[in-house]
N, C-alpha and C positions, 0 to 999 in steps of 0.2 A: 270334376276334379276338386271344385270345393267343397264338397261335402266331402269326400275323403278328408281332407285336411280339417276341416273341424269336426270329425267323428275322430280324430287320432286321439285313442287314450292319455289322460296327462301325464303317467306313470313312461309312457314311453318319446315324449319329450324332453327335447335339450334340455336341463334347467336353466342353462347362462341365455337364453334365447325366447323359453316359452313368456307365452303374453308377445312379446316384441311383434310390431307390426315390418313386414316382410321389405319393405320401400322404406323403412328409416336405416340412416347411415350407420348409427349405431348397432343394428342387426349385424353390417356387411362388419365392421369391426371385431365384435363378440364371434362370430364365424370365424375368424382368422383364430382368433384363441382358441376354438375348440378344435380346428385342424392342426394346432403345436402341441394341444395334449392329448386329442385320441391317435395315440401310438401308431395305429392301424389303420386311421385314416392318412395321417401323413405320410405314410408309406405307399398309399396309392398314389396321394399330391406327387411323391418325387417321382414315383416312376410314369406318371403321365408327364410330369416337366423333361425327365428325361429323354424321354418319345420323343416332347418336341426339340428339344434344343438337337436332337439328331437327325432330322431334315433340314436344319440350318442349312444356307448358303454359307459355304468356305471363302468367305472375301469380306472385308471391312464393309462399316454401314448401318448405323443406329435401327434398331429394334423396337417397334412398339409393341404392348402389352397391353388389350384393353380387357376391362373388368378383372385389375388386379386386387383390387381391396382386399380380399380376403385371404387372397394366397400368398407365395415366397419364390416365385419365380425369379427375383433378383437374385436369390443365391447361386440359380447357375446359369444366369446371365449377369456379368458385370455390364452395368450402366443402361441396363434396361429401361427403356421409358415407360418406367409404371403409371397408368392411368387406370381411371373410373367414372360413371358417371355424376357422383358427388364426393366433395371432399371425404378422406379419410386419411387413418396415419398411413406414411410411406408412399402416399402416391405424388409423381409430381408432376400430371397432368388433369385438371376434369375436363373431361371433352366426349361428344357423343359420336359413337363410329359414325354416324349417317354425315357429319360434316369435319373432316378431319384437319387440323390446323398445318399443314407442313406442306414442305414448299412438292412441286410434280419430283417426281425422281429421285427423292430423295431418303427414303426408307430401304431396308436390307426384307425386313422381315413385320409382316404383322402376327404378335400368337396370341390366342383366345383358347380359355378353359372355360365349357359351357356359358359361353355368351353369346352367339348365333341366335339361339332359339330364344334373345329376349330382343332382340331387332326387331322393334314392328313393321321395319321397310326394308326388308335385306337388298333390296336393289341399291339403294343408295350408299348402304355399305361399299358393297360389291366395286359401286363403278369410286366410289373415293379410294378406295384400297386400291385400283388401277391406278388412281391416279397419282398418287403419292410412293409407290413403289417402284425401284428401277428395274430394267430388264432382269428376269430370272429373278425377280425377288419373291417371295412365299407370303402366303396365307395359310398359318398351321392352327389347325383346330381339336380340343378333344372337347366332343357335341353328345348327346344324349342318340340314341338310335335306334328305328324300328325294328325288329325282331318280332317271332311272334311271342317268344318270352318276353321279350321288356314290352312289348304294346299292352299285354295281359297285366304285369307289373303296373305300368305307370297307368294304363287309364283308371286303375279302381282302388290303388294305393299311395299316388305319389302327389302330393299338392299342388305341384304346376298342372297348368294346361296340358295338353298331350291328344292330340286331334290329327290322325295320321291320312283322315278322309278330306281335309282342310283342302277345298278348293283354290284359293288364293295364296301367296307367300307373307302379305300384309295379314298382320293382325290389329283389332284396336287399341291405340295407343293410352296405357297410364300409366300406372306407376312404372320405374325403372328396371325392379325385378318381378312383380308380381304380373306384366306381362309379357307374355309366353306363347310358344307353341315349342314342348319340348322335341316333337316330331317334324319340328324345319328342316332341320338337316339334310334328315332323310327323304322328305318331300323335296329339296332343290336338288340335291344329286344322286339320288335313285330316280324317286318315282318321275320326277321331271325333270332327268340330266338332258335330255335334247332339249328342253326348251331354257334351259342354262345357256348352253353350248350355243342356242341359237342367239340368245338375246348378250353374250358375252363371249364370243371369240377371241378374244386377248386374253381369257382364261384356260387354263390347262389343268384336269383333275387328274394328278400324277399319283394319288393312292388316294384309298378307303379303307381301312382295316378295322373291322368290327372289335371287340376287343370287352372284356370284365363285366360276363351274364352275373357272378356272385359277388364278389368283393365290395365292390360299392355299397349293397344293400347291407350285408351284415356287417359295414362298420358302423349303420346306421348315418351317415352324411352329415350332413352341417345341420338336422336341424332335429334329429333323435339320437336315443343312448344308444352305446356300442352293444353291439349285440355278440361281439368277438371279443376276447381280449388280443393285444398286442402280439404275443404268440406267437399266435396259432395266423398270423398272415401268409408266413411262409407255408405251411400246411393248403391253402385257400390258393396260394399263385399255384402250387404245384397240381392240386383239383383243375385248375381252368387252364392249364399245360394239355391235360390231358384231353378234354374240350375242343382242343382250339380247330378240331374239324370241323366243328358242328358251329364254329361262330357267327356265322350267318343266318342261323335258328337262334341264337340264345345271344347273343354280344346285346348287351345294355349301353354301350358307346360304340365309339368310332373316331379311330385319328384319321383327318383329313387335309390333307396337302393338296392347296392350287398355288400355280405357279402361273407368274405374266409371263404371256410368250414377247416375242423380238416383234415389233413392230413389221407389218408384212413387208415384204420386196425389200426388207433393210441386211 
């Protein structure tokens, strides 16, 4: 994976981005910018925020948002608890999912856009998001996804990690973005959802829907040029309309909703 990323021609780098090392805050910042001007890329941002703010739970109950920096998920959640793991503008928590500051019971909703697969201990995630969320409260993700297309994709073009044979859920811990496994996901609830299930019965995987084999790539992402113009996105949703049998072949993500169950015999 890192030779991909430094074999990537310079002509087809970000320019607000290239040079910037990937674990400085200033990166996550400069990314926000380039998701309010490539046209085509924000257009996927809304309709992934979309996705999630529609597995909400219908009931009062502050919301967290980890790994906001770069995005605008505030816009369609009022009073979202934006956080990150280092300061940046708009966020108004730093804090690392593995130890979460809020009291038991007290969260509605946690949502994450591609920040799973930078958790080097998703357990600890896992059992602090039980623990801070009340009955039927959610964990809504949109995570990167094994396919045989995006495995093909991301292991020999994409600069994260992307290890879909990764025997363990732990990876080595360092930098904040630069460590990965962008095939986590799919490793805790495909390839080893029973040993989820086993090690976490208070949780409930209430969907997986594979979801944008093309879009993604040809808007080029937060850290190359667009390869579309603004356009022609609509052209690109209606292509992956017609797709959408074959999403379990070709889906380059995945929305994933868990839900805490009721405490047993309650």
């Amino acid at each position: 994976m890192e030779n991909a990323r430094l074999t990537m021609p310079t002509w087809l780098r970000h320019p607000l981005t290239s040079g910037l090392e990937v674990d400085d805050p200033e990166t996550t910042s400069l990314r926000r910018q380039i998701i309010q001007q490539k046209r085509f890329l924000r257009r996927i941002y809304e309709e992934w925020y979309a996705l999630l703010t529609s597995e909400l739970p219908a009931r009062p109950g502050p919301v967290l948002e980890l790994g906001a920096g770069a995005g605008f998920l505030s816009e369609y959640i009022p009073n979202v608890i934006t956080s990150d793991v280092f300061a940046c503008a708009d966020i108004r928590a730093v804090l690392d999912g593995r130890r979460l500051p809020f009291a038991a019971d007290s969260l509605r909703a946690i949502l994450m856009t591609n920040v799973l697969h930078h958790i080097p201990e998703a357990r600890l995630f896992f059992a602090e998001a039980l623990r801070c969320l009340s009955t039927d409260g959610v964990v809504l993700m949109i995570e990167p996804w094994v396919t045989p297309w995006s495995n093909m994709v991301s292991t020999k073009f994409h600069y994260e990690p992307f290890d879909a044979s990764a025997e363990e859920w732990d990876f080595p811990t360092g930098g904040p973005l630069s460590s990965a496994n962008g095939a986590l996901p799919w490793i805790i609830f495909q390839r080893d959802r029973s040993k989820f299930q086993r090690e976490f019965p208070t949780w409930a995987i209430k969907r997986i829907q594979p979801i944008m084999p093309f879009r993604y790539l040809v808007s080029g992402g937060v850290t190359m040029r667009s390869f579309m113009p603004g356009w022609s996105f609509g052209l690109w949703h209606s292509f992956e309309n017609i797709l959408s049998p074959w999403m379990n072949q070709l889906g380059m993500f995945a929305l994933i909703v868990l839900a805490k169950k009721a405490p047993h015999g309650s």
